[in-house]
PDB file of the backbone (N, CA, C, O) and the ligand in Angstrom, with CONECT records:
HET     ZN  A 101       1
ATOM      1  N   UNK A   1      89.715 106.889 113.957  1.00  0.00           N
ATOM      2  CA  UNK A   1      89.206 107.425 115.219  1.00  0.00           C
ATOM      3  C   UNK A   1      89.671 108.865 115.366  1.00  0.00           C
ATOM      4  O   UNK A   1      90.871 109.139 115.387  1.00  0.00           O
ATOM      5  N   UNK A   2      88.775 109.727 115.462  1.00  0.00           N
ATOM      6  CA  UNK A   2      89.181 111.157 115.816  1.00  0.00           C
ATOM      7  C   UNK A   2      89.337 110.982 117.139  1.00  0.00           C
ATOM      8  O   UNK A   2      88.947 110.037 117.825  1.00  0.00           O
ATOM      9  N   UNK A   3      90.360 112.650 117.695  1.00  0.00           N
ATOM     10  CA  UNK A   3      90.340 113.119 118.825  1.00  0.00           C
ATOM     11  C   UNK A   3      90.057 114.346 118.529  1.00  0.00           C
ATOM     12  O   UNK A   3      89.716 114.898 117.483  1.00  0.00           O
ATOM     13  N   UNK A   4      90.366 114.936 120.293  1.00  0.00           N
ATOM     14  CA  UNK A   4      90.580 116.606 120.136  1.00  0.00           C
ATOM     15  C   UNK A   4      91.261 116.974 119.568  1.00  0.00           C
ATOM     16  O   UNK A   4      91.499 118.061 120.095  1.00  0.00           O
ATOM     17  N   UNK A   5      92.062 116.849 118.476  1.00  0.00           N
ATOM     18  CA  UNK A   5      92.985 117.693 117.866  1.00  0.00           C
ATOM     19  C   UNK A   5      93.330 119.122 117.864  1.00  0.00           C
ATOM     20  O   UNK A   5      92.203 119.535 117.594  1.00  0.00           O
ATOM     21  N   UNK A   6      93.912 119.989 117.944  1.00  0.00           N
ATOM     22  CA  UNK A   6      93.900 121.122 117.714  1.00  0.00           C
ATOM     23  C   UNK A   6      95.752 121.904 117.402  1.00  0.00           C
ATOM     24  O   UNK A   6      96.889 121.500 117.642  1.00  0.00           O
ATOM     25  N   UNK A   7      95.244 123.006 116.847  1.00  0.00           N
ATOM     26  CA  UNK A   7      96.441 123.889 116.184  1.00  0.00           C
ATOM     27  C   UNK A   7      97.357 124.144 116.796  1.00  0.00           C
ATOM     28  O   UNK A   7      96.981 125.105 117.467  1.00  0.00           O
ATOM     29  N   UNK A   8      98.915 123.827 117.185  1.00  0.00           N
ATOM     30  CA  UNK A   8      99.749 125.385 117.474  1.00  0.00           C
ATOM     31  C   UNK A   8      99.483 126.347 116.916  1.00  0.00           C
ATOM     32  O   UNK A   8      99.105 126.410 115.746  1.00  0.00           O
ATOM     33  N   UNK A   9      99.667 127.411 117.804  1.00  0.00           N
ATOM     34  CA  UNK A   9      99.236 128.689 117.277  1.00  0.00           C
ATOM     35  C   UNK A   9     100.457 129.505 116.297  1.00  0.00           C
ATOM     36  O   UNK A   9     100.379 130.524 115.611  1.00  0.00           O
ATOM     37  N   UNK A  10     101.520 128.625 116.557  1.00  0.00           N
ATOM     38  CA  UNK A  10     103.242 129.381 116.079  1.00  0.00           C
ATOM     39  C   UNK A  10     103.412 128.156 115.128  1.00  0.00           C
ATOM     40  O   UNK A  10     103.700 128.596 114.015  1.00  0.00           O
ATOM     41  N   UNK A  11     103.356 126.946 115.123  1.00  0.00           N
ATOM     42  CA  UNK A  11     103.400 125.881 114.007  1.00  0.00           C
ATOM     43  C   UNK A  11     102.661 125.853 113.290  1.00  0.00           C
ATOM     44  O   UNK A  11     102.973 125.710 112.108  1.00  0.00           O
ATOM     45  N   UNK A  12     101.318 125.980 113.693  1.00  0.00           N
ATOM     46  CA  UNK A  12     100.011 125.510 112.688  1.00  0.00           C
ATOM     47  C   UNK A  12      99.998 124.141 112.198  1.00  0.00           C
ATOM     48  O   UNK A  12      99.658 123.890 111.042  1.00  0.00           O
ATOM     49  N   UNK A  13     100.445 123.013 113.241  1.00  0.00           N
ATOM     50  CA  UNK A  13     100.695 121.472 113.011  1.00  0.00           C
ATOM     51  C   UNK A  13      99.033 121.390 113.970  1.00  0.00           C
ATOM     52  O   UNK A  13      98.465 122.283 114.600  1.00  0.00           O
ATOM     53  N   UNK A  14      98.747 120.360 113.801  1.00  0.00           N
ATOM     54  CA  UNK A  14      97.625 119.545 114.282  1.00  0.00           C
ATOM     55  C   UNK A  14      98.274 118.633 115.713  1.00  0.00           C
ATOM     56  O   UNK A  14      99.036 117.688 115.509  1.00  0.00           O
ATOM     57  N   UNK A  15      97.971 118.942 116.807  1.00  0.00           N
ATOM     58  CA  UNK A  15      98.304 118.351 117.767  1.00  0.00           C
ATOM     59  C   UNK A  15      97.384 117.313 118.644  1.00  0.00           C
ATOM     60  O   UNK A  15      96.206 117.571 118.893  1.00  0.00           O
ATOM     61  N   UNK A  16      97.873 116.412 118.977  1.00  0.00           N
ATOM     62  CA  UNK A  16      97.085 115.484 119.860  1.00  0.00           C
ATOM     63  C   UNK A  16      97.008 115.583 121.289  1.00  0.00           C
ATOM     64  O   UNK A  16      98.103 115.709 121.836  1.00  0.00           O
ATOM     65  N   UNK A  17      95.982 115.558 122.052  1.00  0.00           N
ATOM     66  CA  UNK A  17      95.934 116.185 123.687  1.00  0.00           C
ATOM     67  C   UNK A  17      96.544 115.587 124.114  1.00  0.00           C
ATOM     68  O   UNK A  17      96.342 114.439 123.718  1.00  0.00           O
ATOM     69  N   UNK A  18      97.935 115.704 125.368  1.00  0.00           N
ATOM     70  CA  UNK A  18      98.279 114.970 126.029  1.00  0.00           C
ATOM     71  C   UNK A  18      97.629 114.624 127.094  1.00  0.00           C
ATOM     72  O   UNK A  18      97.944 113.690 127.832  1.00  0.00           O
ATOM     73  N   UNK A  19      96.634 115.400 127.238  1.00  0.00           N
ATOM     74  CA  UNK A  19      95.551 114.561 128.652  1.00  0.00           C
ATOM     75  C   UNK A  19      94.327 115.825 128.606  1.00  0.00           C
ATOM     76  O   UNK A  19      94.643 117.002 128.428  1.00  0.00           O
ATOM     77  N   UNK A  20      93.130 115.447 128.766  1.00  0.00           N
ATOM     78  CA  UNK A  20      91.678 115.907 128.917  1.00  0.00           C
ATOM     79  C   UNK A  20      91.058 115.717 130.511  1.00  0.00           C
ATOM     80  O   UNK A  20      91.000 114.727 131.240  1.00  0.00           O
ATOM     81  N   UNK A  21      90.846 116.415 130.603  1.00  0.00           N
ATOM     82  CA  UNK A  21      89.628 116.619 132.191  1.00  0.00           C
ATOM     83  C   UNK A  21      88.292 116.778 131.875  1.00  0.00           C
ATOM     84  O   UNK A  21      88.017 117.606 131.007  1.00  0.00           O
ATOM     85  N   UNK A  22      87.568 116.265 132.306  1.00  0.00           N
ATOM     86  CA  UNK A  22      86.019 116.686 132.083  1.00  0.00           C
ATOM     87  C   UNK A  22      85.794 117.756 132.867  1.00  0.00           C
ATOM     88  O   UNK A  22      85.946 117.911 134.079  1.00  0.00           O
ATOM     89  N   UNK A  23      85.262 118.755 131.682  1.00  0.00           N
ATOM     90  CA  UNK A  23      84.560 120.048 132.804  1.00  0.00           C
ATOM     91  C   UNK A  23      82.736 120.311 133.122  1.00  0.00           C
ATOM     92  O   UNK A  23      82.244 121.181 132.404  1.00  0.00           O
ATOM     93  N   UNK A  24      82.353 120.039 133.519  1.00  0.00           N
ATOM     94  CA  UNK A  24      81.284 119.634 133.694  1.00  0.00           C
ATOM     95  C   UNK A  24      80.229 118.787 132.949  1.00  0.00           C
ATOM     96  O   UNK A  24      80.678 117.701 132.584  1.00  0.00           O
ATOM     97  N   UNK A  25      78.945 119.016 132.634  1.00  0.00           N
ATOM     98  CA  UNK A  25      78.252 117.510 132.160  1.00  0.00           C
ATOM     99  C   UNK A  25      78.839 117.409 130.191  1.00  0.00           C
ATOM    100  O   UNK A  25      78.257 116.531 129.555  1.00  0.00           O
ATOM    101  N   UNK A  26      79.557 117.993 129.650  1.00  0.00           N
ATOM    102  CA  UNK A  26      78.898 118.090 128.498  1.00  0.00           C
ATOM    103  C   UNK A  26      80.516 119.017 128.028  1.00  0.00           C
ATOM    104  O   UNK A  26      80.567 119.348 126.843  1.00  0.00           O
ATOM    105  N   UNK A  27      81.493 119.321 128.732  1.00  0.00           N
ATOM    106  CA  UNK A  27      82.606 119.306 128.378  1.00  0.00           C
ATOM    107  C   UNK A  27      83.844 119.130 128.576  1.00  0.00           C
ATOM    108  O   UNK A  27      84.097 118.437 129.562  1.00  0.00           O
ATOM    109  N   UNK A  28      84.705 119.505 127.996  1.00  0.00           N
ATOM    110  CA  UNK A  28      86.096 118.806 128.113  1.00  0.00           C
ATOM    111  C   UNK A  28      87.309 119.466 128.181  1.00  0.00           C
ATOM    112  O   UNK A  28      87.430 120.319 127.301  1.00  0.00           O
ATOM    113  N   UNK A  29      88.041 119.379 128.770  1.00  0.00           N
ATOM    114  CA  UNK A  29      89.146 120.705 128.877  1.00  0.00           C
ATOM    115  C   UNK A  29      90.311 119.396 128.018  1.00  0.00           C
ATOM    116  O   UNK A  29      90.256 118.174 128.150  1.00  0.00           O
ATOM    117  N   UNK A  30      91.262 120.195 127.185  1.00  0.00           N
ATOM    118  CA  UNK A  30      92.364 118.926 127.030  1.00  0.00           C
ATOM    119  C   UNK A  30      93.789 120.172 126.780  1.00  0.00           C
ATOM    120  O   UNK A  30      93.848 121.286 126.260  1.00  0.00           O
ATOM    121  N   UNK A  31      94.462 119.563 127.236  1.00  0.00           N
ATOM    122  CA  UNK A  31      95.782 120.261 127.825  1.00  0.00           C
ATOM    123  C   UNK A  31      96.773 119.679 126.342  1.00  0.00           C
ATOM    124  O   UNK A  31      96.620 118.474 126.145  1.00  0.00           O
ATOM    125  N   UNK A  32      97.774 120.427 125.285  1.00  0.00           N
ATOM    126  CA  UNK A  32      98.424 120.249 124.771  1.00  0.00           C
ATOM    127  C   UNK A  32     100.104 120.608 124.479  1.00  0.00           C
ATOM    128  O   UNK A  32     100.658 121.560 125.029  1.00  0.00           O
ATOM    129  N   UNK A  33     100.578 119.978 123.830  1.00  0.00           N
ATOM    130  CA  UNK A  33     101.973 120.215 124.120  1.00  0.00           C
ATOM    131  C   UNK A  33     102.488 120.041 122.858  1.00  0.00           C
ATOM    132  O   UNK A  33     102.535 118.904 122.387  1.00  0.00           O
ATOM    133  N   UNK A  34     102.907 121.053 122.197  1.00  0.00           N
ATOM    134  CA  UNK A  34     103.775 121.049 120.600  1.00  0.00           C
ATOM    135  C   UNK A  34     104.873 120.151 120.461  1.00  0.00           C
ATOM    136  O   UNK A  34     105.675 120.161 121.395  1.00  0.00           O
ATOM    137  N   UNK A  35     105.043 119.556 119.730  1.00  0.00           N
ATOM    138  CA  UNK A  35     106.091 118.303 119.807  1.00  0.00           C
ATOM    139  C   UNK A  35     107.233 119.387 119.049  1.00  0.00           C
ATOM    140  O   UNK A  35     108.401 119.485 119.425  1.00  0.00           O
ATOM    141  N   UNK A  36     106.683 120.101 118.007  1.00  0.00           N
ATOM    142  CA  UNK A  36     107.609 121.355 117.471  1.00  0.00           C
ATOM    143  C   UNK A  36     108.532 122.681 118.079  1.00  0.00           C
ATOM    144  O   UNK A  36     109.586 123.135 117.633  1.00  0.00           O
ATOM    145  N   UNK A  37     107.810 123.074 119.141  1.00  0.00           N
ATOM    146  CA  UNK A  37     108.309 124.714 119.662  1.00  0.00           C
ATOM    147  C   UNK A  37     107.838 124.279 120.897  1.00  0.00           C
ATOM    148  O   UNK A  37     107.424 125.262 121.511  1.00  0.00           O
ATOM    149  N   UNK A  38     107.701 123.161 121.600  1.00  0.00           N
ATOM    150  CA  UNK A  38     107.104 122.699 122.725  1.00  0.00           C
ATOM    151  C   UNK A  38     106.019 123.530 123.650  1.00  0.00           C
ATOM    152  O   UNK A  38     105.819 123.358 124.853  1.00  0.00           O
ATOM    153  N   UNK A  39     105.484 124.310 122.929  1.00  0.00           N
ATOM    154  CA  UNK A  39     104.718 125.451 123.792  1.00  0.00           C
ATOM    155  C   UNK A  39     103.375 124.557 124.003  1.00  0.00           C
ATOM    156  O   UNK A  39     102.746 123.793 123.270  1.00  0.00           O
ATOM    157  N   UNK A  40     103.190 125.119 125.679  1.00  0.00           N
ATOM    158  CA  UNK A  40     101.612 124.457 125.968  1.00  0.00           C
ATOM    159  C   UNK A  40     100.460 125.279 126.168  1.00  0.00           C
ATOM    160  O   UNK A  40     100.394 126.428 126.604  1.00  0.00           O
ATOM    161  N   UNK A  41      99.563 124.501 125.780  1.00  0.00           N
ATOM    162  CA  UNK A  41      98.178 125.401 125.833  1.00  0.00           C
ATOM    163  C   UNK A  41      97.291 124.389 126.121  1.00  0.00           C
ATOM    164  O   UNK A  41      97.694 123.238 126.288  1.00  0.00           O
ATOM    165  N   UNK A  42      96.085 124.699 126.202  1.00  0.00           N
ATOM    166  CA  UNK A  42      94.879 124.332 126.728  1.00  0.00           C
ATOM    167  C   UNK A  42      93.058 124.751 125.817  1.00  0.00           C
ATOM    168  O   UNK A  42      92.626 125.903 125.796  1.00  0.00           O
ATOM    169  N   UNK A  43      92.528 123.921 125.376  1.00  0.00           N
ATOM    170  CA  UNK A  43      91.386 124.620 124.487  1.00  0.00           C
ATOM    171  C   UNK A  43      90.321 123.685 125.066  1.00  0.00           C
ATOM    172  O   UNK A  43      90.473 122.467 125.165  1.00  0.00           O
ATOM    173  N   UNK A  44      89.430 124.239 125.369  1.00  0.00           N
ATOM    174  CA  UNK A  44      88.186 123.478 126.213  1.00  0.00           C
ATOM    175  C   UNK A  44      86.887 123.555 124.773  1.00  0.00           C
ATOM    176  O   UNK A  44      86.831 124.281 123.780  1.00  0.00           O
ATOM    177  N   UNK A  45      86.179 122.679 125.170  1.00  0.00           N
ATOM    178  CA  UNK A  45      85.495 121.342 123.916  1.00  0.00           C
ATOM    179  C   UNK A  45      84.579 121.237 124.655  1.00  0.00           C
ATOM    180  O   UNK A  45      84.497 121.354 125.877  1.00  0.00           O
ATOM    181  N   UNK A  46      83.390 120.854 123.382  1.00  0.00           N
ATOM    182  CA  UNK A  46      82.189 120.425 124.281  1.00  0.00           C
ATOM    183  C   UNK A  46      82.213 119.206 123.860  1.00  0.00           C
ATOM    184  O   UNK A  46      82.588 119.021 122.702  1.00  0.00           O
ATOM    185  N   UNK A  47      81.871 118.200 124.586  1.00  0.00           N
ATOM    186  CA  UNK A  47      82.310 117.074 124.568  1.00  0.00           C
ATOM    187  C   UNK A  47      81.545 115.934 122.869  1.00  0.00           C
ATOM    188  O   UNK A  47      80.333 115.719 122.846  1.00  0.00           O
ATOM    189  N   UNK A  48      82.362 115.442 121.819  1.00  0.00           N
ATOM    190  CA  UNK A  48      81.889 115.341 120.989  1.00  0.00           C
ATOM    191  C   UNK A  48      81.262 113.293 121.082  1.00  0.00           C
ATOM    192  O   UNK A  48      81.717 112.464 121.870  1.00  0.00           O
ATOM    193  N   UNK A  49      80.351 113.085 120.195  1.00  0.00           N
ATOM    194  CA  UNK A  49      80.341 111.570 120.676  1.00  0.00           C
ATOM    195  C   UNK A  49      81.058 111.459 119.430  1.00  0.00           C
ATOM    196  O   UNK A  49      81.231 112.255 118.507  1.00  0.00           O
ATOM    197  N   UNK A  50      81.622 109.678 119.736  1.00  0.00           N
ATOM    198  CA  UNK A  50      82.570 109.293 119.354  1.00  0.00           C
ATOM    199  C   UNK A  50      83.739 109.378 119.074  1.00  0.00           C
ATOM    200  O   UNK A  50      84.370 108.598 118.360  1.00  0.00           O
ATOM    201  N   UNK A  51      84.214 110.528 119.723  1.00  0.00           N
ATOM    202  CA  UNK A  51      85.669 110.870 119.646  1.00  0.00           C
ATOM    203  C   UNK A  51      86.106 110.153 120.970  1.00  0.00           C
ATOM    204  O   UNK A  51      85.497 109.641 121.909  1.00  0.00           O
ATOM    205  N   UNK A  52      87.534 110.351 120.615  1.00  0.00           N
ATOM    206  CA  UNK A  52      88.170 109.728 121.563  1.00  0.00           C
ATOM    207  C   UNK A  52      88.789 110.591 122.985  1.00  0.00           C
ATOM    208  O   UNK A  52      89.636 111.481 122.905  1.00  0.00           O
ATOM    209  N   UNK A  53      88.267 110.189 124.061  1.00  0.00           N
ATOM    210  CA  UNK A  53      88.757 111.403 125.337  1.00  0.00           C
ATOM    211  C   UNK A  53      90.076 110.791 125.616  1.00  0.00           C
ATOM    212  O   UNK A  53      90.402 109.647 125.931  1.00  0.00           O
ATOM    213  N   UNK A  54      90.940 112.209 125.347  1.00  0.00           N
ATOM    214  CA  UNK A  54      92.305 111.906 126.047  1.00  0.00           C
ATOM    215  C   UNK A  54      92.512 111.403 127.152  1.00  0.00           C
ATOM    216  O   UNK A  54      91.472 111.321 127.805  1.00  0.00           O
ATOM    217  N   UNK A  55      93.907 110.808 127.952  1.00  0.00           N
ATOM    218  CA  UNK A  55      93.854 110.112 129.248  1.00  0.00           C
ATOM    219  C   UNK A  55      93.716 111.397 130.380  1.00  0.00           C
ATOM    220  O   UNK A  55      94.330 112.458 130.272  1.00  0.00           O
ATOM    221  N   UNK A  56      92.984 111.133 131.234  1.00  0.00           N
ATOM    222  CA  UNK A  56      93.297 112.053 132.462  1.00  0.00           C
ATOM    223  C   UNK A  56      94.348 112.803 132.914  1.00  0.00           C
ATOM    224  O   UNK A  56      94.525 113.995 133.168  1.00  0.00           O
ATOM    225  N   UNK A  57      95.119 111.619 132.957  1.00  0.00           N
ATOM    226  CA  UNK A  57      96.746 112.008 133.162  1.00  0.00           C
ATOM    227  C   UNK A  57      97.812 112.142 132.209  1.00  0.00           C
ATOM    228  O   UNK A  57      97.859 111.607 131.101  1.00  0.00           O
ATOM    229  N   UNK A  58      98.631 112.872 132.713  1.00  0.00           N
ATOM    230  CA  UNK A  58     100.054 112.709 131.627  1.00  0.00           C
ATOM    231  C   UNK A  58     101.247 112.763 132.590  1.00  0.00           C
ATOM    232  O   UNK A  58     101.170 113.168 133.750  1.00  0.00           O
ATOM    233  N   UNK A  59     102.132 112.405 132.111  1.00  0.00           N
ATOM    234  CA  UNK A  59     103.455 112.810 132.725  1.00  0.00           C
ATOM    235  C   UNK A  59     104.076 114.168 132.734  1.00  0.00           C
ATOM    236  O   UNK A  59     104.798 114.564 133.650  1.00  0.00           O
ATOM    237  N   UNK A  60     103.691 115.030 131.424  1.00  0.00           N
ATOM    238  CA  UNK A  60     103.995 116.275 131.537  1.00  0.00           C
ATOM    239  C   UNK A  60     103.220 117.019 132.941  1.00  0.00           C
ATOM    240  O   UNK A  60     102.050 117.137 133.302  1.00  0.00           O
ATOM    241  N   UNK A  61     104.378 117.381 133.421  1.00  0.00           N
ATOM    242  CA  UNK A  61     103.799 118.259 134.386  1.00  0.00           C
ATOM    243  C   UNK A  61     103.452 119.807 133.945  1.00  0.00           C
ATOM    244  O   UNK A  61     102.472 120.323 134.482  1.00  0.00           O
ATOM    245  N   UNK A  62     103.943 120.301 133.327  1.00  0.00           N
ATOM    246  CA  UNK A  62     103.592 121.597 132.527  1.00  0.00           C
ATOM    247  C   UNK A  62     102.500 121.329 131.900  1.00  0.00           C
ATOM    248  O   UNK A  62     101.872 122.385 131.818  1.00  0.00           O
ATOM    249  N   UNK A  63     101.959 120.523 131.435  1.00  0.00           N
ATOM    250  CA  UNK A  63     100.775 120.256 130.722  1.00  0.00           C
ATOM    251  C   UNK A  63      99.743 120.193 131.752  1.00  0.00           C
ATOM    252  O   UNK A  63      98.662 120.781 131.762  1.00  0.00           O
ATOM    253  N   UNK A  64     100.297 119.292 132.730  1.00  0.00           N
ATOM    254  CA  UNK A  64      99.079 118.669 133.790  1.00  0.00           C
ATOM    255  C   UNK A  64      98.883 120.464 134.975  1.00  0.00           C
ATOM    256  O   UNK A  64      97.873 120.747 135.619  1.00  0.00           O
ATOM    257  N   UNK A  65      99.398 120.807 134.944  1.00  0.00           N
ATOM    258  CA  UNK A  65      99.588 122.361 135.688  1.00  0.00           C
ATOM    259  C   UNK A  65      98.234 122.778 135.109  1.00  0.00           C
ATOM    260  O   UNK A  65      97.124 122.543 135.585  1.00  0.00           O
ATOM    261  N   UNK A  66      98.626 123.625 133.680  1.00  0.00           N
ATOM    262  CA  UNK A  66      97.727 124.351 132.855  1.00  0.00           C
ATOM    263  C   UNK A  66      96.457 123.659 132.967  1.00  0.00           C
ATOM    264  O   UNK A  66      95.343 124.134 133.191  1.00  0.00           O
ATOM    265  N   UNK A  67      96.765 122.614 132.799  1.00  0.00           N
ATOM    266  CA  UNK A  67      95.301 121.729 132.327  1.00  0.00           C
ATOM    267  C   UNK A  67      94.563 121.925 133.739  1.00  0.00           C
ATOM    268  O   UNK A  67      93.445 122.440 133.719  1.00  0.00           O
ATOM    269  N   UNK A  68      94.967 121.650 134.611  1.00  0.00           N
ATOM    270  CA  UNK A  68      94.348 121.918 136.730  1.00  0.00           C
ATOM    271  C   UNK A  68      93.742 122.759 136.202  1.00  0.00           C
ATOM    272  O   UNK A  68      92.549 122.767 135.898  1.00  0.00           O
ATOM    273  N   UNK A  69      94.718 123.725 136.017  1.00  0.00           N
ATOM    274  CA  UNK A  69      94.447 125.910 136.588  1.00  0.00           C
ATOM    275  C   UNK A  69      93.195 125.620 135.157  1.00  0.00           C
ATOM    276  O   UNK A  69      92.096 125.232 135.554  1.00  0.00           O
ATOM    277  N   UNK A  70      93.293 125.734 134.136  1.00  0.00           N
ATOM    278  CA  UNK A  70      92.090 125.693 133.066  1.00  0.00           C
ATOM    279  C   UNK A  70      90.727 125.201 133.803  1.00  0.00           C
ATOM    280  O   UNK A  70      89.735 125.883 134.057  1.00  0.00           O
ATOM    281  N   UNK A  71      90.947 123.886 134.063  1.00  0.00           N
ATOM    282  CA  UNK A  71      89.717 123.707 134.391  1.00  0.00           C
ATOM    283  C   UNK A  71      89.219 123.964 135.460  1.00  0.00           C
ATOM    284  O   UNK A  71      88.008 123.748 135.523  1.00  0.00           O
ATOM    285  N   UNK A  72      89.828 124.452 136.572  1.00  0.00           N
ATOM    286  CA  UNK A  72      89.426 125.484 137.820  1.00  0.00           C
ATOM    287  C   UNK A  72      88.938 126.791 137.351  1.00  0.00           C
ATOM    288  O   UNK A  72      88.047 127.365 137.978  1.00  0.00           O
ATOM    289  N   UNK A  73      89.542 127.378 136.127  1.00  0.00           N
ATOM    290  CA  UNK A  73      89.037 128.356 135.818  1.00  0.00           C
ATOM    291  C   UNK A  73      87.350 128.108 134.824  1.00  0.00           C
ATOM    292  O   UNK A  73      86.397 128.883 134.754  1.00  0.00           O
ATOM    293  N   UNK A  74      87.511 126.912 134.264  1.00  0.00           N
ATOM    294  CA  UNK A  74      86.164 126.640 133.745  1.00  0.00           C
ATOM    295  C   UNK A  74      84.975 126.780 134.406  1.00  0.00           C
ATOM    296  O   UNK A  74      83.875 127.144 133.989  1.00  0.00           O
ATOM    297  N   UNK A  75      85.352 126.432 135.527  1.00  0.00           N
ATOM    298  CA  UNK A  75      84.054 125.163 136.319  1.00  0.00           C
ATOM    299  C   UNK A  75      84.169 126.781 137.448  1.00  0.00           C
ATOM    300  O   UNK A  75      84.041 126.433 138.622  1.00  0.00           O
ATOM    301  N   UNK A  76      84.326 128.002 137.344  1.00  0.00           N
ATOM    302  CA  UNK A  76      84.435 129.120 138.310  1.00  0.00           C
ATOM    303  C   UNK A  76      83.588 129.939 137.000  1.00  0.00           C
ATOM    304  O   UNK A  76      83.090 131.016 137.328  1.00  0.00           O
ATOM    305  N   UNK A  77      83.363 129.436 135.319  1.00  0.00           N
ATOM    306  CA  UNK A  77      82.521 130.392 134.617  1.00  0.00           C
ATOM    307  C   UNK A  77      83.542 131.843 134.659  1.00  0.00           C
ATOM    308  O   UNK A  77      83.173 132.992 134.413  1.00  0.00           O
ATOM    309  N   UNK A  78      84.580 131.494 134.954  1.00  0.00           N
ATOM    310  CA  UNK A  78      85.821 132.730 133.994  1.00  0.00           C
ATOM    311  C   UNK A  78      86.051 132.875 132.166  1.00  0.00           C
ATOM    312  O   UNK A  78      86.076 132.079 131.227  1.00  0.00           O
ATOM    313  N   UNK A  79      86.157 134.008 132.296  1.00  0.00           N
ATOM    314  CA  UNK A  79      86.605 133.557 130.511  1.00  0.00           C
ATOM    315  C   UNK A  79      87.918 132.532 130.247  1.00  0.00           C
ATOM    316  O   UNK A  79      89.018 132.640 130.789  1.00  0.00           O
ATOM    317  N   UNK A  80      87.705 132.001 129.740  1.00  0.00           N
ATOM    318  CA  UNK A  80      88.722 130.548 129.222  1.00  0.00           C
ATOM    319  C   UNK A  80      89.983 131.482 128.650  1.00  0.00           C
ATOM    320  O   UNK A  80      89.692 132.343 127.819  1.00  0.00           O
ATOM    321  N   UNK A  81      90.926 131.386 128.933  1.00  0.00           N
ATOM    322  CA  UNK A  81      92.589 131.862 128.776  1.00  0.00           C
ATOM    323  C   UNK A  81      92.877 130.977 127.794  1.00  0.00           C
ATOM    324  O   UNK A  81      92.268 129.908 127.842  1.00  0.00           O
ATOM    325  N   UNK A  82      93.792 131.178 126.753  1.00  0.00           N
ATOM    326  CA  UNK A  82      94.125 130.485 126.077  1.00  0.00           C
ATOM    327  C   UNK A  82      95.593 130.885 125.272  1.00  0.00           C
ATOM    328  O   UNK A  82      95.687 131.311 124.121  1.00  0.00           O
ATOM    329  N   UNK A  83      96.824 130.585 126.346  1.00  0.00           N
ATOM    330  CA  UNK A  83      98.062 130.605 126.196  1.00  0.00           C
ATOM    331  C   UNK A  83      99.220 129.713 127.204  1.00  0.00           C
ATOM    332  O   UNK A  83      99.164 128.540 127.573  1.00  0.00           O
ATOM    333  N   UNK A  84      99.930 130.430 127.388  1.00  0.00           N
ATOM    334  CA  UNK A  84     101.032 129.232 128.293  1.00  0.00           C
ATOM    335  C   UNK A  84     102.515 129.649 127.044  1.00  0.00           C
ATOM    336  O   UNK A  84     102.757 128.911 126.089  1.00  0.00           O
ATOM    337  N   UNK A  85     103.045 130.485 127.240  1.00  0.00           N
ATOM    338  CA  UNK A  85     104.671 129.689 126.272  1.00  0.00           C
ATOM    339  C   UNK A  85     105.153 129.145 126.984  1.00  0.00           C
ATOM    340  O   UNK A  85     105.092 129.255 128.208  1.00  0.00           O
ATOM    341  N   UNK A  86     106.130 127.962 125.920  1.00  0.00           N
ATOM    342  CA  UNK A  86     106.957 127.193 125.996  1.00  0.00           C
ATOM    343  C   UNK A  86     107.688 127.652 127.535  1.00  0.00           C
ATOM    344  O   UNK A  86     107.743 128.825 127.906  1.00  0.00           O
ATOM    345  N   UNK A  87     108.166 126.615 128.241  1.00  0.00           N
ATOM    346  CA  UNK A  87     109.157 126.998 129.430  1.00  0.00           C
ATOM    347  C   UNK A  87     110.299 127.352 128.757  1.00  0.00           C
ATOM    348  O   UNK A  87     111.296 127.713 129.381  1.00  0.00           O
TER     349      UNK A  87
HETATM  350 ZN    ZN A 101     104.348 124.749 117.973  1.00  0.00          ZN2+
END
């Protein structure tokens, strides 16, 4: 089963979303967190079939922050930001 996977940008490890939001009909915002250099980021997706959508929620609150403000900034048609370091 795939997911969203995607890169640290300072590890270059393959990371798994700790939680996804739907941003409107057809995409997906998913909020991540380096298990390596713990830095979080956010990379918005158009929504793929058969992959697997991350949970809504997470416990990270640093994750769940970015992931809000991202997809407020999506669904406002801003250019998509794509950083956050580590706390
Ligand atoms: Zn990293």
């Amino acid at each position: 089963m795939s997911t969203y996977l995607d890169s640290c940008d300072r590890c270059l490890i393959p990371v798994t979303p700790a939680a996804g939001l739907s941003d409107g009909d057809s995409g997906l915002v998913c909020g991540y967190r380096c298990p390596n250099c713990r830095g979080v980021w956010t990379c918005s997706w158009m929504t793929v079939p058969g992959r697997v959508d991350p949970p809504s929620h997470t416990a990270d609150a640093h994750v769940a922050a970015v992931l809000h403000e991202q997809a407020a900034i999506n669904r406002s048609h801003k250019k998509p930001a794509r950083d956050t370091p580590a706390a």
